[in-house]
C-alpha positions in Angstrom: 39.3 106.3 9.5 37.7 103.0 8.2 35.6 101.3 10.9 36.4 97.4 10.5 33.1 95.2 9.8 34.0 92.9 13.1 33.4 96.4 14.9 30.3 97.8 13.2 29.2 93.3 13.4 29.8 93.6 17.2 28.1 96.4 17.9 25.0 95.4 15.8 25.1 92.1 18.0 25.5 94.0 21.3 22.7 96.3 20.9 20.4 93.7 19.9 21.3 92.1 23.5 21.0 95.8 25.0 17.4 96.8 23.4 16.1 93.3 24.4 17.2 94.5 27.9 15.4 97.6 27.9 12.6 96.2 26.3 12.0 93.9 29.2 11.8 96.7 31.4 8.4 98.8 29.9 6.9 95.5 28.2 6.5 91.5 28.3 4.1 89.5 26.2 3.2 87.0 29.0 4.3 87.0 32.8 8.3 85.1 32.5 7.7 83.4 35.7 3.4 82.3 35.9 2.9 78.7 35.1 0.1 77.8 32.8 0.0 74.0 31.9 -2.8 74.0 29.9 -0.2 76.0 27.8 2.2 73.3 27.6 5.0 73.2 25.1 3.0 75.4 22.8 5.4 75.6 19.3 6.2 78.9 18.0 3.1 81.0 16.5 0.5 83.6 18.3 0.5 84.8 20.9 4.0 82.6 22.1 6.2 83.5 19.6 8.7 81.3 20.5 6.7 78.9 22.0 5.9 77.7 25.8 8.1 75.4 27.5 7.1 72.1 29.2 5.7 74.4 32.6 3.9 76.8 30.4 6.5 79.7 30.6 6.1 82.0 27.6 10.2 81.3 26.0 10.3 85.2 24.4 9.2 86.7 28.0 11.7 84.5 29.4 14.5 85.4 26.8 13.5 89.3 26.9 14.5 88.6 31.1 17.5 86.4 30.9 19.2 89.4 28.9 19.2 91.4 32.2 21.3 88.8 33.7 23.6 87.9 31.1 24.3 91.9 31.0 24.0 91.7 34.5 26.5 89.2 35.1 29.1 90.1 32.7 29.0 94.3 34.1 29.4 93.1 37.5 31.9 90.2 36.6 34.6 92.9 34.3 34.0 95.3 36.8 35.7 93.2 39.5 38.5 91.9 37.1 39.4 95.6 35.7 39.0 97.2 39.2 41.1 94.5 41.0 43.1 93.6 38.2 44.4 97.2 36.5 45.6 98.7 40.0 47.6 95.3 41.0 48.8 95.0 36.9 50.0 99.0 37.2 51.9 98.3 40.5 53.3 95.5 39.1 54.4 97.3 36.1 55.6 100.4 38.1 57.6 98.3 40.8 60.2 96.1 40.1 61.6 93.6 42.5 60.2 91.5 44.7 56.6 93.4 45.2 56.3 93.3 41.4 57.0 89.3 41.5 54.8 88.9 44.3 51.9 90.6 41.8 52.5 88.5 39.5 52.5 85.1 41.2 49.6 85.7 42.9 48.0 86.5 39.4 49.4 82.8 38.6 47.7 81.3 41.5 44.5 82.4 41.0 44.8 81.9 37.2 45.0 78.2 38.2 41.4 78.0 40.1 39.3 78.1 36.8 35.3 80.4 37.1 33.5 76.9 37.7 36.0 75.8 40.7 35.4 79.1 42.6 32.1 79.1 41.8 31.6 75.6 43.4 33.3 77.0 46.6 31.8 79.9 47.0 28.1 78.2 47.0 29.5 75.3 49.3 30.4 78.6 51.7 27.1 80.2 51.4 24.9 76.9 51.0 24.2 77.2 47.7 24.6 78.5 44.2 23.0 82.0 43.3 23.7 84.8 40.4 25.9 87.0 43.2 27.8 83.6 43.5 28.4 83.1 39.6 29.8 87.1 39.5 32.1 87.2 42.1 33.3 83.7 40.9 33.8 84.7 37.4 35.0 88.5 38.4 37.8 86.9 40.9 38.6 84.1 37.9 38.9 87.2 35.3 41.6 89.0 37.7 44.9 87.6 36.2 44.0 88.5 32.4 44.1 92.2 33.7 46.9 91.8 36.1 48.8 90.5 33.2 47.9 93.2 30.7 47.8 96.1 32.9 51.4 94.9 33.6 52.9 94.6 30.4 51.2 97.4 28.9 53.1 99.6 32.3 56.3 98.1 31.7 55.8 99.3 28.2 54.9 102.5 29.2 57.6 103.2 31.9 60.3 102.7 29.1 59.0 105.5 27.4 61.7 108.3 27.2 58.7 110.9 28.4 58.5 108.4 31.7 61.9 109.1 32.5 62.2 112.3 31.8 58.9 113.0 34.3 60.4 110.6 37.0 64.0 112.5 36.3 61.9 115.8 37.5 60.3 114.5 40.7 57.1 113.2 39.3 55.3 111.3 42.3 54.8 107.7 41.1 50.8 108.2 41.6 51.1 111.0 39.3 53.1 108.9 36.6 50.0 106.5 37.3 47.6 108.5 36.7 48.6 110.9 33.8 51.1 108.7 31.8 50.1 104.7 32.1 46.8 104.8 33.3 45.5 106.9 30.0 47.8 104.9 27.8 46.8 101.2 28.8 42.8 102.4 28.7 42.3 100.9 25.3 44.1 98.0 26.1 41.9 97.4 29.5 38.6 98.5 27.1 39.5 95.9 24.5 39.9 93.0 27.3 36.9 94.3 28.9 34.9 93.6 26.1 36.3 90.1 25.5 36.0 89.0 29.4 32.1 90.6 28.9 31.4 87.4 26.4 33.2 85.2 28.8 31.3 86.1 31.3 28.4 85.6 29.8 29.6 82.1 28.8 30.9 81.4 32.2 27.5 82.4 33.6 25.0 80.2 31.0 28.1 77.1 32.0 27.5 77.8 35.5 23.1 78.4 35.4 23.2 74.7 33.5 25.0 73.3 36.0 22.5 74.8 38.7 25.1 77.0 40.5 23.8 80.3 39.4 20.4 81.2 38.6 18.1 79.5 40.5 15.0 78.1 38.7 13.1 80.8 39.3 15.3 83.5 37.9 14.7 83.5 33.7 18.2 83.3 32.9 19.3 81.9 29.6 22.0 79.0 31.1 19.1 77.6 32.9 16.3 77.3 30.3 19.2 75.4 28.9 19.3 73.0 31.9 15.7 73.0 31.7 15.2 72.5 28.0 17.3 69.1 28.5 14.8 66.8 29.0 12.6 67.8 26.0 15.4 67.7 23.6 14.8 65.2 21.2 10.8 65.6 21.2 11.0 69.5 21.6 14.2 70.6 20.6 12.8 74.2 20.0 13.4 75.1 23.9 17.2 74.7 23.9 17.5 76.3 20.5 16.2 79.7 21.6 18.5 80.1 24.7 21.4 78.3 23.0 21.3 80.7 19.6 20.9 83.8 22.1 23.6 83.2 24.4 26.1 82.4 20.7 24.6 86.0 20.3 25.8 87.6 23.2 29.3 85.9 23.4 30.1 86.5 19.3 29.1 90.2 19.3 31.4 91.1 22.4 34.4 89.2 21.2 33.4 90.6 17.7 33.3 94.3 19.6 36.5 93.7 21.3 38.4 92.6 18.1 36.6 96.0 15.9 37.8 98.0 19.1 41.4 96.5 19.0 41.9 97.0 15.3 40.5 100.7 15.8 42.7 101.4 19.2 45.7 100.0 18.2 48.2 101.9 16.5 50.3 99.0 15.1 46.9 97.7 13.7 46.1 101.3 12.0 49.8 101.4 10.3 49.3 97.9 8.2 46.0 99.1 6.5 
């Protein structure tokens, strides 16, 4: 089977993110979080490759750290929205009537409070913004997509002639689940998976600029971002690093999760 480029692209991209992640674990040029100001907004060259920024921070240290948040935030953030979201989306899917509807609405509801309005609440409840704020925000706000999917992909499923023939025997419900719709709707979940990882990361970087994630002693790459704004015009080079790593991030997942969808989908497979 022909892999699609947007798949072998996206993967390329997403390793890149993953082996800077791993590489921040056994080695770091310079300390991500000691201040040195007779380092000061260094430009890029030896020993700061990417430069310094107007504290001193070493900017590669601090982007080889700010990719364990952004994986970070966006396994912990899809984790909440497929295991909340797939169960509810399956029942939905499964039950018709009034539970079903009920699913579904509440789906709607939350689908109106956008990443950024939770987030706000939550860090007015717990006195102020933090990482574990910004993932349960952006896990709660990623709920609906997979309530929605998970349901339409069950309904799809439940019409299936095999579906009625197993219910037709005495086939449990929870056994349907489980053997028949759960296995059938996995690519679907693992394609939205990957396209709610890069909003994640989005949704985090949106929220760290805007001071209700990452504080600023966490290296993460929203908030050298908020950081990097007052040196824009006369050292631009400290929002370009951040900025062109986080466009990284985001455009290889949504990259993987087209290659994955054109892979995984059968429709997809017939046309080429």
């Amino acid at each position: 089977m022909r892999r699609p480029g947007s798949l072998i692209a996206g993967l390329a991209l997403v390793g890149l993110v993953v082996a800077m992640c791993l590489l921040s674990f056994v080695w770091l040029p310079f300390s991500p979080t000691r201040v040195d100001p007779g380092a000061r907004l260094l430009p890029p060259g030896w020993p700061h490759l990417m430069g310094t920024d107007g504290l001193g921070l070493d900017i590669f240290s601090r982007i080889l750290v700010g990719s364990r948040v952004c994986l970070l935030v966006g396994v912990i953030a899809v984790g909440i929205g497929a295991l909340v979201g797939v169960p509810l989306g399956m029942i939905g899917g499964m039950t018709r009537g009034l539970v079903g509807q009920a699913i579904l609405r509440a789906a709607d509801l939350v689908y109106a409070f956008p990443a950024l309005l939770l987030a706000v609440l939550l860090a007015a409840g717990r006195g102020g913004g933090s990482v574990a704020t910004a993932m349960v925000a952006i896990g709660v706000a990623s709920v609906p997509a997979f309530v929605r999917l998970a349901r339409a992909g069950s309904l799809e499923v439940m019409s299936q002639d095999y579906v009625l023939a197993a219910r037709s025997a005495g086939i449990t419900r929870t056994a349907i689940a489980t053997t028949h719709v759960l296995p059938n709707i996995a690519p679907l979940v693992l394609v939205q998976s990957s396209a709610s990882f890069g909003l994640a990361i989005l949704a985090e970087a949106s929220l760290s600029y805007l001071g209700l994630s990452a504080p600023a002693t966490t290296p993460a790459w929203g908030r050298m971002l908020y950081d990097a704004q007052n040196y824009l015009f006369t050292n631009p080079n400290l929002a370009v690093w951040p900025g062109l790593f986080i466009a990284v991030a985001v455009l290889g997942f949504n990259l993987l999760g087209d290659g994955l969808r054109e892979v995984l989908d059968p429709r997809l497979r017939e046309r080429r």
